[in-house]
PyMOL CGO cylinders between C-alpha atoms (Angstrom):
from pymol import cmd
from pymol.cgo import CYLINDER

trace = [
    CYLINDER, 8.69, -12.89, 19.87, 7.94, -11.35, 16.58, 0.3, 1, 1, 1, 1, 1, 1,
    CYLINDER, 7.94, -11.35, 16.58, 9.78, -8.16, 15.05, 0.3, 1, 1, 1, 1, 1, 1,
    CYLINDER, 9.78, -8.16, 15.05, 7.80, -5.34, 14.99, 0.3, 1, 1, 1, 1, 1, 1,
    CYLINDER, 7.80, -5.34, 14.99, 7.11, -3.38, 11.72, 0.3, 1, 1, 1, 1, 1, 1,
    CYLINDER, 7.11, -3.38, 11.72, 6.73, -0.02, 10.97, 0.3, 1, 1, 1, 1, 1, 1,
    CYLINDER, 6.73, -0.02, 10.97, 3.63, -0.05, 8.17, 0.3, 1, 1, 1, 1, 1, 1,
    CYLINDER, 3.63, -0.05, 8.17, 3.79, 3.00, 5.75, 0.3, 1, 1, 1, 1, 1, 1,
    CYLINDER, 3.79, 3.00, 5.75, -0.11, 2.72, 4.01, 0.3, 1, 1, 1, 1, 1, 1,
    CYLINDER, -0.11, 2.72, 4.01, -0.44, 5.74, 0.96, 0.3, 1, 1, 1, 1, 1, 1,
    CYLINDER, -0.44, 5.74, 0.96, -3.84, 6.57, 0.16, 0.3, 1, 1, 1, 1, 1, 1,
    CYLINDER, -3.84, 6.57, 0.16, -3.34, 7.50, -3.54, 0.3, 1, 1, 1, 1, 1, 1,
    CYLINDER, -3.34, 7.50, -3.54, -6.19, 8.83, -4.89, 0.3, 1, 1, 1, 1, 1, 1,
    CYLINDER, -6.19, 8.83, -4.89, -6.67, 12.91, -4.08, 0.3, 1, 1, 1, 1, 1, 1,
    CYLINDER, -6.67, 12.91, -4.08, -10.09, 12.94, -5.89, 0.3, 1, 1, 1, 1, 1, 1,
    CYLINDER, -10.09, 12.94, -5.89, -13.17, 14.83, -4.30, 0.3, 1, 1, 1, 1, 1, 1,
    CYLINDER, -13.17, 14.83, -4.30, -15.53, 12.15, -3.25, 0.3, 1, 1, 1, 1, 1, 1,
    CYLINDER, -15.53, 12.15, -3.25, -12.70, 9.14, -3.75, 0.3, 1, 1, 1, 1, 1, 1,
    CYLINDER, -12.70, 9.14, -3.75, -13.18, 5.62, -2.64, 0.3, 1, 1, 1, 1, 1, 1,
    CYLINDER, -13.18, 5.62, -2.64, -9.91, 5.02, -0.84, 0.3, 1, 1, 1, 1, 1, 1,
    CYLINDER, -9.91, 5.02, -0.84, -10.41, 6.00, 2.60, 0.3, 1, 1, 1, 1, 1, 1,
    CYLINDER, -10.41, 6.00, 2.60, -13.22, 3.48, 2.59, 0.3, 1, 1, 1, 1, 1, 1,
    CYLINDER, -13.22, 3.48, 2.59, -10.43, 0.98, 1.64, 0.3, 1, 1, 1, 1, 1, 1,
    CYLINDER, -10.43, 0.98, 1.64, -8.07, 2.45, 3.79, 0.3, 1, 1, 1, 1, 1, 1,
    CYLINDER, -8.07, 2.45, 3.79, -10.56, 1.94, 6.81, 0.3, 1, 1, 1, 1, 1, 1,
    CYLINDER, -10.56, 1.94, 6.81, -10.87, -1.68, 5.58, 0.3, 1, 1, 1, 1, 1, 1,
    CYLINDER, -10.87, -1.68, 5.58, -7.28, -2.67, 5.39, 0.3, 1, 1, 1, 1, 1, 1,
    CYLINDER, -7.28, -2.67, 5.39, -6.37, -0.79, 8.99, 0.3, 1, 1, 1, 1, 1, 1,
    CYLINDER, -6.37, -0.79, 8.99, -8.95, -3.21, 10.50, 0.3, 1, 1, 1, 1, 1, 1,
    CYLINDER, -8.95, -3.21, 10.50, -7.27, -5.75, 8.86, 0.3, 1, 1, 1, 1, 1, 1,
    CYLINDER, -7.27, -5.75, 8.86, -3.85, -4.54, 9.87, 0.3, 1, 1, 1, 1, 1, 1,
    CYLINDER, -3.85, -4.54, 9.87, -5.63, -3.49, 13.82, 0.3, 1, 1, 1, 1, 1, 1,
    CYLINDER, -5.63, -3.49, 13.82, -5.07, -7.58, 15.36, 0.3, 1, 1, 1, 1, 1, 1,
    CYLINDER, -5.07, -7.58, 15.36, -1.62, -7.11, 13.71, 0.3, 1, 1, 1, 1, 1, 1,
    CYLINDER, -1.62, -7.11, 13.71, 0.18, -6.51, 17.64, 0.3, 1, 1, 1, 1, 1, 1,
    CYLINDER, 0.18, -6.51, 17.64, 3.69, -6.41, 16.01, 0.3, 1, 1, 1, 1, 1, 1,
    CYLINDER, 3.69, -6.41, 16.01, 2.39, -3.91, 13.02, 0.3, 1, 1, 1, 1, 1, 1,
    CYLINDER, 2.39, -3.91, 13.02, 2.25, -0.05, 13.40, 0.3, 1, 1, 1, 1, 1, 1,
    CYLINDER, 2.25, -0.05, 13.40, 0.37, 1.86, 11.09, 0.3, 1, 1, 1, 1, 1, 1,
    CYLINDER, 0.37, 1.86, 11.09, 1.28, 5.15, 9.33, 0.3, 1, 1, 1, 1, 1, 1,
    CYLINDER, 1.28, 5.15, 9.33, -1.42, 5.89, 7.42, 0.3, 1, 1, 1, 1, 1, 1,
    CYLINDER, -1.42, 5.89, 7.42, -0.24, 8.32, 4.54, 0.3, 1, 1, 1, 1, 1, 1,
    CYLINDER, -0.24, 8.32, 4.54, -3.48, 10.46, 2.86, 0.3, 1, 1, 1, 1, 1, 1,
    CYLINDER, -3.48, 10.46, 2.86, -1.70, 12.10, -0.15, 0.3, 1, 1, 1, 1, 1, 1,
    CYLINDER, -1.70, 12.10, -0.15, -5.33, 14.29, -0.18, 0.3, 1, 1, 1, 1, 1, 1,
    CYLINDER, -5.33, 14.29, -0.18, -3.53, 15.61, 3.53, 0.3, 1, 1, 1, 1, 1, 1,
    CYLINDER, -3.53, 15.61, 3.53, -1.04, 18.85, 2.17, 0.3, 1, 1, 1, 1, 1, 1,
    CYLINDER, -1.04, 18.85, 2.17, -0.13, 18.69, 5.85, 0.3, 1, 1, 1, 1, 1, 1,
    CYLINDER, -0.13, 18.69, 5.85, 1.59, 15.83, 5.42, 0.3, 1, 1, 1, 1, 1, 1,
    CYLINDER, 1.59, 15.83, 5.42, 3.14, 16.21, 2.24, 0.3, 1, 1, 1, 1, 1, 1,
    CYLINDER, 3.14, 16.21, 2.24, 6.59, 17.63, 3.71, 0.3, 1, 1, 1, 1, 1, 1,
    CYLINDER, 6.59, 17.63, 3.71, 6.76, 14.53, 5.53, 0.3, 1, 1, 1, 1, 1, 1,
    CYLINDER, 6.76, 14.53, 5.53, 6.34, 12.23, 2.75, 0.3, 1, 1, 1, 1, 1, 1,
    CYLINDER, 6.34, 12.23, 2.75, 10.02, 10.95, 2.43, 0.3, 1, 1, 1, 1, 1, 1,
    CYLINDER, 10.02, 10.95, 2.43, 10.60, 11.18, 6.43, 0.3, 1, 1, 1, 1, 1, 1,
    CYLINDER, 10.60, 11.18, 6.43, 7.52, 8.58, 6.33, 0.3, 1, 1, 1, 1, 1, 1,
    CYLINDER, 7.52, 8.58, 6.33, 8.53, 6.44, 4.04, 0.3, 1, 1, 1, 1, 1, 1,
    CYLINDER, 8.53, 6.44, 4.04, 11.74, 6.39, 5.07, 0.3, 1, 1, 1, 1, 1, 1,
    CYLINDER, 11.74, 6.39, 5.07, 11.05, 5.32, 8.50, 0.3, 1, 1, 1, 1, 1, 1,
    CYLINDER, 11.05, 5.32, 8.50, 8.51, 2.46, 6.92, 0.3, 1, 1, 1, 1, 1, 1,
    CYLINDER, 8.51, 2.46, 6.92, 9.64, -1.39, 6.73, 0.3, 1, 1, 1, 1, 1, 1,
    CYLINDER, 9.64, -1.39, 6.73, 7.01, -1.70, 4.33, 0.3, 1, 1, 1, 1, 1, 1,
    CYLINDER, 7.01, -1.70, 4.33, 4.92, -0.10, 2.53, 0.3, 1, 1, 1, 1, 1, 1,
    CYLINDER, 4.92, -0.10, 2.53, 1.22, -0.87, 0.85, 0.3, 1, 1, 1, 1, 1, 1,
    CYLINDER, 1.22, -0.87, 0.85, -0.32, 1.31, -1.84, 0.3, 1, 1, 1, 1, 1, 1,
    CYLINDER, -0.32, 1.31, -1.84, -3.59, 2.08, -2.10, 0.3, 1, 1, 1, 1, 1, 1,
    CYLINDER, -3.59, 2.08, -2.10, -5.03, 3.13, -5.50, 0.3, 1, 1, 1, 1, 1, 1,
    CYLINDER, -5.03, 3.13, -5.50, -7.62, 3.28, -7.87, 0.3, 1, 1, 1, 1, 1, 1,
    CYLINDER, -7.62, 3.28, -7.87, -7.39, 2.61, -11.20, 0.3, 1, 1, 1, 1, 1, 1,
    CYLINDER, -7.39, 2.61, -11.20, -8.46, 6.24, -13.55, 0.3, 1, 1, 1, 1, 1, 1,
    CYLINDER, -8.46, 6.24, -13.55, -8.71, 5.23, -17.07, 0.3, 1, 1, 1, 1, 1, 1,
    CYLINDER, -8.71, 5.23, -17.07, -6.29, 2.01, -17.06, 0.3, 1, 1, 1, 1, 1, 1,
    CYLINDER, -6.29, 2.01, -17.06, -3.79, 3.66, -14.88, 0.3, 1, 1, 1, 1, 1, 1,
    CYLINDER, -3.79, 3.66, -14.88, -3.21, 5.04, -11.48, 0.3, 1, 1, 1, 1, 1, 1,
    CYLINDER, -3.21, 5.04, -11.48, -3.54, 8.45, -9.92, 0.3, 1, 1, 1, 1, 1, 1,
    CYLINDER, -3.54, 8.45, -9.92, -0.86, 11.34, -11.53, 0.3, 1, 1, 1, 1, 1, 1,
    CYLINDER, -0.86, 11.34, -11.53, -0.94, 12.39, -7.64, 0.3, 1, 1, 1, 1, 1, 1,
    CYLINDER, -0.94, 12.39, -7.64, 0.21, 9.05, -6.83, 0.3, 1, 1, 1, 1, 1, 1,
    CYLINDER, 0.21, 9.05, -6.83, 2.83, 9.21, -9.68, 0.3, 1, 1, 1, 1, 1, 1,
    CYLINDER, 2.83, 9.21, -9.68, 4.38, 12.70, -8.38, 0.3, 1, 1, 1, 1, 1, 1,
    CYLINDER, 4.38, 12.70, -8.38, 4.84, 11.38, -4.42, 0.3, 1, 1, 1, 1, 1, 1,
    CYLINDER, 4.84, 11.38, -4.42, 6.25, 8.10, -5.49, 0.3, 1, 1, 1, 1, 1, 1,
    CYLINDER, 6.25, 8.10, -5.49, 8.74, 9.83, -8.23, 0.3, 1, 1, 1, 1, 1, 1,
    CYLINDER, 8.74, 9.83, -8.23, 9.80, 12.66, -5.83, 0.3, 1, 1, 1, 1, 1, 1,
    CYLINDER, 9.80, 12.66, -5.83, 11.53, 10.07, -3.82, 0.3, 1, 1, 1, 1, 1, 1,
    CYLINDER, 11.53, 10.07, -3.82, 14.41, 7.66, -4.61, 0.3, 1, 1, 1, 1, 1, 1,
    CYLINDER, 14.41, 7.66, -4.61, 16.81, 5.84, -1.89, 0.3, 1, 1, 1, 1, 1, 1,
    CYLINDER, 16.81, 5.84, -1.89, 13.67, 5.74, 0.45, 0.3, 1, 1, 1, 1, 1, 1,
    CYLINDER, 13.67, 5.74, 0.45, 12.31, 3.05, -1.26, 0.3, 1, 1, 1, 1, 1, 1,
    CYLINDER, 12.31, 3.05, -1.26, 15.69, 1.24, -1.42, 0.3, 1, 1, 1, 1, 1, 1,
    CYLINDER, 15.69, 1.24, -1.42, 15.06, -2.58, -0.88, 0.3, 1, 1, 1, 1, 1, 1,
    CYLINDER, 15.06, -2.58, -0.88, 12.01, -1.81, 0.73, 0.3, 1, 1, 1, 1, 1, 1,
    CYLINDER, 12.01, -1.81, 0.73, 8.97, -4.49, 0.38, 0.3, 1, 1, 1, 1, 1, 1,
    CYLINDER, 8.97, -4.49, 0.38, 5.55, -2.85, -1.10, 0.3, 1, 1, 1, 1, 1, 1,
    CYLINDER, 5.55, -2.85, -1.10, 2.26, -4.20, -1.49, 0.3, 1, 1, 1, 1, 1, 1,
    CYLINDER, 2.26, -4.20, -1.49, -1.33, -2.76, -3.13, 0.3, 1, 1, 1, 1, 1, 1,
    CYLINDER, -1.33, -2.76, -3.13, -4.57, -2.96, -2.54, 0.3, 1, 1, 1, 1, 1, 1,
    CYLINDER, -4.57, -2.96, -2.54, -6.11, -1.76, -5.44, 0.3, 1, 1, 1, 1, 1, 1,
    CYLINDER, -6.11, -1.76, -5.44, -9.86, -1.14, -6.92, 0.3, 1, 1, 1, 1, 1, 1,
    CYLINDER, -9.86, -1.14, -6.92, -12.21, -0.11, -9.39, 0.3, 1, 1, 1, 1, 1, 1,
    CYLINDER, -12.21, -0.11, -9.39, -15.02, -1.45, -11.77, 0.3, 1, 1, 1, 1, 1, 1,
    CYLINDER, -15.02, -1.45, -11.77, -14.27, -4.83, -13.77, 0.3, 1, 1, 1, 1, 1, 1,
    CYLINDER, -14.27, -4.83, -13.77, -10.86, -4.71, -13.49, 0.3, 1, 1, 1, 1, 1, 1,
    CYLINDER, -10.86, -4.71, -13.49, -10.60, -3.88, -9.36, 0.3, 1, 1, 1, 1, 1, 1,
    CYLINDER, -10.60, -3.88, -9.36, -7.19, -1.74, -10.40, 0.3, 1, 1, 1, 1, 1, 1,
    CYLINDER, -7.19, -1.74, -10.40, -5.13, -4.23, -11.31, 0.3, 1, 1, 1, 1, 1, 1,
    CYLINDER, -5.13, -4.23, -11.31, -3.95, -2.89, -14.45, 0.3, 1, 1, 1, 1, 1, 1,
    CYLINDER, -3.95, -2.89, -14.45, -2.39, -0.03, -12.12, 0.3, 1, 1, 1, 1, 1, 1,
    CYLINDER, -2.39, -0.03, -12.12, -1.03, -2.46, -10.28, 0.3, 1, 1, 1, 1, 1, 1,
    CYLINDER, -1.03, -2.46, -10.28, 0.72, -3.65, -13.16, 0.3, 1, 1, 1, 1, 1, 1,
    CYLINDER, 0.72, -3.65, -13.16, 1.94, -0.38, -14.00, 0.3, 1, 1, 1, 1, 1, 1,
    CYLINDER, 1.94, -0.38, -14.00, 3.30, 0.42, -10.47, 0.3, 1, 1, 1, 1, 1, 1,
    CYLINDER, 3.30, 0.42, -10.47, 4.79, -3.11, -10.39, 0.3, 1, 1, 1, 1, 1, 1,
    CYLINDER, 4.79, -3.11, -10.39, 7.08, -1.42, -13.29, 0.3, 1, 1, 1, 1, 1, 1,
    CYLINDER, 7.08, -1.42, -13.29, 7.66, 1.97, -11.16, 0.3, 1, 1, 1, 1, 1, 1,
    CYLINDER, 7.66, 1.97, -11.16, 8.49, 0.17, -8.20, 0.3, 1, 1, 1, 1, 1, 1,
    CYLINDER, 8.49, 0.17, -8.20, 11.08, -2.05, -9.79, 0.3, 1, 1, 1, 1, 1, 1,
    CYLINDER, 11.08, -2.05, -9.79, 13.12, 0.91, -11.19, 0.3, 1, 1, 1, 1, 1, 1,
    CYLINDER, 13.12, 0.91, -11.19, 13.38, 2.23, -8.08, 0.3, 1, 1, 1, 1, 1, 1,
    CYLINDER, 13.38, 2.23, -8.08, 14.56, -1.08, -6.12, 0.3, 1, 1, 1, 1, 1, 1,
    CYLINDER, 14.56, -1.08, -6.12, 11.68, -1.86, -4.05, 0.3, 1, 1, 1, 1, 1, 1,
    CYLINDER, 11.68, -1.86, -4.05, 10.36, -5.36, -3.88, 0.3, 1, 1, 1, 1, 1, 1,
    CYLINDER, 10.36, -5.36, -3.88, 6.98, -5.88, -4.49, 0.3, 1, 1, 1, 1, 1, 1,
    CYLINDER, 6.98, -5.88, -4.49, 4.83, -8.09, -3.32, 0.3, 1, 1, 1, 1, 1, 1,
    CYLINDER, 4.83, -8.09, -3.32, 3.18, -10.79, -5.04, 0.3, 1, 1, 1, 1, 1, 1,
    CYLINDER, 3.18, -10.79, -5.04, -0.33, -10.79, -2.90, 0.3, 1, 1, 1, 1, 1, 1,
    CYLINDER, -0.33, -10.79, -2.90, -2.51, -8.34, -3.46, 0.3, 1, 1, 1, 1, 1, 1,
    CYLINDER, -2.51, -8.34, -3.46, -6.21, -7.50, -2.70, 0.3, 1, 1, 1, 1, 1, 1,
    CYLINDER, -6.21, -7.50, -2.70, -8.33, -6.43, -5.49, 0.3, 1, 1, 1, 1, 1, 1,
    CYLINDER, -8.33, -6.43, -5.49, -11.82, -4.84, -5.35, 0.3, 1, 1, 1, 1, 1, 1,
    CYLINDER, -11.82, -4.84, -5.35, -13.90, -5.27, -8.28, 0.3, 1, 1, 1, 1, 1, 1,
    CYLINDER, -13.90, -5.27, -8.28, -16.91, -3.04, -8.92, 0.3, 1, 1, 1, 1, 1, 1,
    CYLINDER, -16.91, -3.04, -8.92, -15.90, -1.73, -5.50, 0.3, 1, 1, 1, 1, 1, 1,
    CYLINDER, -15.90, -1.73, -5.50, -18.88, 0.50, -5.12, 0.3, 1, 1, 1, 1, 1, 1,
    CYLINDER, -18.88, 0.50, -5.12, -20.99, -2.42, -4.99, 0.3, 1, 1, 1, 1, 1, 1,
    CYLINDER, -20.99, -2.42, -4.99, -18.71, -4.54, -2.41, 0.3, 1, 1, 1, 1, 1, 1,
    CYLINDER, -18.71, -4.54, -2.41, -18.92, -2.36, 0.69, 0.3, 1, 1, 1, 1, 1, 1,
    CYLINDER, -18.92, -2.36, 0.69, -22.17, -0.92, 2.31, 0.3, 1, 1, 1, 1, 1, 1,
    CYLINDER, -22.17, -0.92, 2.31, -23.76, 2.45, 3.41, 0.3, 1, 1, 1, 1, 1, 1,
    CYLINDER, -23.76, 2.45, 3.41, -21.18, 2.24, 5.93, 0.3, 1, 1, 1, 1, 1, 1,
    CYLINDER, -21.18, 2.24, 5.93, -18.04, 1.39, 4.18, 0.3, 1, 1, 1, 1, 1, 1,
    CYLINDER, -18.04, 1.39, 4.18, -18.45, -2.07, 5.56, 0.3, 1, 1, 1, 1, 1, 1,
    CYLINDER, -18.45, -2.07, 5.56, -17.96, -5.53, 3.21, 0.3, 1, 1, 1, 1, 1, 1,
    CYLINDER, -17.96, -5.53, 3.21, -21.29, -6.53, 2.15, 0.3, 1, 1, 1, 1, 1, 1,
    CYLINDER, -21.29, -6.53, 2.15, -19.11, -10.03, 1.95, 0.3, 1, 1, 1, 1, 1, 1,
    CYLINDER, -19.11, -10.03, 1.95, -15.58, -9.77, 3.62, 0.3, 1, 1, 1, 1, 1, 1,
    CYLINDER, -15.58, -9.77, 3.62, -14.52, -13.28, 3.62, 0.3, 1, 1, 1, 1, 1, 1,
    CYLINDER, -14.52, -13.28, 3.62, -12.40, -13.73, 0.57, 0.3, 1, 1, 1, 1, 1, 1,
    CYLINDER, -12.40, -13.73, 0.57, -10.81, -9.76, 0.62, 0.3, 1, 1, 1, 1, 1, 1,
    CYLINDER, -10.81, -9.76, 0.62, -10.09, -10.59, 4.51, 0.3, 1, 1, 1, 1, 1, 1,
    CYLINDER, -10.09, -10.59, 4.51, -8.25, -14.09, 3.30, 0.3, 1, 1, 1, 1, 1, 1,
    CYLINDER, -8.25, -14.09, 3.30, -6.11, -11.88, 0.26, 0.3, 1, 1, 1, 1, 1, 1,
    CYLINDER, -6.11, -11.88, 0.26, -5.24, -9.38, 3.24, 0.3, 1, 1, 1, 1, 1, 1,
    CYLINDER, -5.24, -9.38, 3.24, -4.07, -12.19, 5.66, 0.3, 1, 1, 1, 1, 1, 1,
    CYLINDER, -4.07, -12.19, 5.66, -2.06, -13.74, 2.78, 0.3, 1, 1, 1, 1, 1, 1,
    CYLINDER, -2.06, -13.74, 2.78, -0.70, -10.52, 1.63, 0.3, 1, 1, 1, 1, 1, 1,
    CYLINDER, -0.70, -10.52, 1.63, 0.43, -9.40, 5.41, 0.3, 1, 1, 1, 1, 1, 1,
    CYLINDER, 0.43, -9.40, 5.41, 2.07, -12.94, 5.63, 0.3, 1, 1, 1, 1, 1, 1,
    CYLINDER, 2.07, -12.94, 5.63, 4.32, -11.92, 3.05, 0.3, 1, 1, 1, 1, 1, 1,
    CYLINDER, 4.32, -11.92, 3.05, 4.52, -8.29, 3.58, 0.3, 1, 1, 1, 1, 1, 1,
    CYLINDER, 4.52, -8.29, 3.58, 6.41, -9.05, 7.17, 0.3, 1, 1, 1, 1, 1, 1,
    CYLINDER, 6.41, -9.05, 7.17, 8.70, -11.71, 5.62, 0.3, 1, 1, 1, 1, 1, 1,
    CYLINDER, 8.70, -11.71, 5.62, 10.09, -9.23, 3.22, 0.3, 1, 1, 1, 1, 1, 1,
    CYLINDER, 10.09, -9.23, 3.22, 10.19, -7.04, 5.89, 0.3, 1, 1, 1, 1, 1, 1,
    CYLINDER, 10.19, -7.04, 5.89, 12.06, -8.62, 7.82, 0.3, 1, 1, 1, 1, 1, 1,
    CYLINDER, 12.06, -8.62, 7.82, 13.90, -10.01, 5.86, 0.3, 1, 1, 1, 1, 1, 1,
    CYLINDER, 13.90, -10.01, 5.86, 14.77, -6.44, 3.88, 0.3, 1, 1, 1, 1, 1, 1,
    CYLINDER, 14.77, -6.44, 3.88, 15.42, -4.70, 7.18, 0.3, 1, 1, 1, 1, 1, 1,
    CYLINDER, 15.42, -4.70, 7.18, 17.93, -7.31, 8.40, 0.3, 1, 1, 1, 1, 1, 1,
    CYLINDER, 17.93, -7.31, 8.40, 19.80, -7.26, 5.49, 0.3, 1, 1, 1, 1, 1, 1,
    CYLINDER, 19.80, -7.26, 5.49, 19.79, -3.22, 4.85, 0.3, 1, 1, 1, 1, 1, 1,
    CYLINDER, 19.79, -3.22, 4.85, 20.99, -3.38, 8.64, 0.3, 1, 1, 1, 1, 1, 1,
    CYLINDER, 20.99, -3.38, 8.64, 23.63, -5.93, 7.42, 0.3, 1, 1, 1, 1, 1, 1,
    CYLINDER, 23.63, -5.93, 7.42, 24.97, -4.53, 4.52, 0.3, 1, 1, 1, 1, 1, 1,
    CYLINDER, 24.97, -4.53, 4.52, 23.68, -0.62, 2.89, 0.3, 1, 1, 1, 1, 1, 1,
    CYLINDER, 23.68, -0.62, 2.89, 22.37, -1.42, -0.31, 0.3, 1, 1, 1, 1, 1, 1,
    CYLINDER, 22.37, -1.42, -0.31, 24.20, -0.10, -3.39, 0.3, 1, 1, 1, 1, 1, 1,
    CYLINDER, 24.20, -0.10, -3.39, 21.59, 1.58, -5.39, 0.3, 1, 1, 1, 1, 1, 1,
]
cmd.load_cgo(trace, "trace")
């Protein structure tokens, strides 16, 4: 029987009228067949839970960001939550979903690829990207066309719980030194 795992998923955009709920939505359906996967979902637009960022994260075998992409970057709200943490993101796998117009955020991607690094979290290599995302999902926030996002979620998942697993066993193991 599979391991369960603990699913931390950050919402990173805190703009009025933002996009990422609708994602958000998306990906917990995707996540919703998962039996072994729990789902925190982390809204950094909720002050609520702000004091219970690091408690969340901490408790999270993995991790997948949500963001946008604001002028070739990501959100400075996203920035501040993942900077005001450090050892909670220790060894920990993290994936994105990203999107915006041509690009579909993956030049923040990029950029958090670089954050992430420094502060020893293992990112994924399978991501899903939403380009012109405005145009992909309906009135409803349903994908006009879901077939290829739902086959980059799958794929990303699949790796997602290796590291997962694989990062949980081996912090249980042996602490890591950062």
């Amino acid at each position: 029987m599979p391991e369960h795992i603990r699913l931390a998923v950050i919402i990173g955009s805190v703009r009025k009228g933002r996009f990422g709920p609708t994602v958000a939505r998306w990906l917990i359906g995707q996540a919703a067949p998962r039996s072994t996967t729990t789902v925190d979902v982390v809204d950094l637009a909720d002050e609520a839970a702000q004091p219970r960022f690091a408690e969340r994260i901490a408790a999270a075998d993995a991790v997948v960001v949500i963001t946008p992409e604001y002028n070739h970057g990501y959100p400075g709200p996203l920035k501040e939550a993942v900077d005001s943490l450090a050892k909670e993101w220790y060894a920990k796998p993290v994936s994105f979903v990203s999107y915006g117009g041509i690009s579909g955020g993956l030049r923040a991607v990029e950029q958090l690829r670089l954050v992430f690094a420094e502060l020893h979290a293992v990112t994924i290599r399978e991501t899903v990207s939403f380009h012109n995302a405005g145009d992909r999902f309906d009135a409803e926030g349903e994908l006009v066309d879901p077939e290829a996002a739902n086959l980059a979620a799958r794929r990303m998942f699949h790796q997602l719980d290796w590291w997962a697993h694989t990062l949980r066993r081996g912090r249980a193991d042996r602490p890591y030194p950062g």
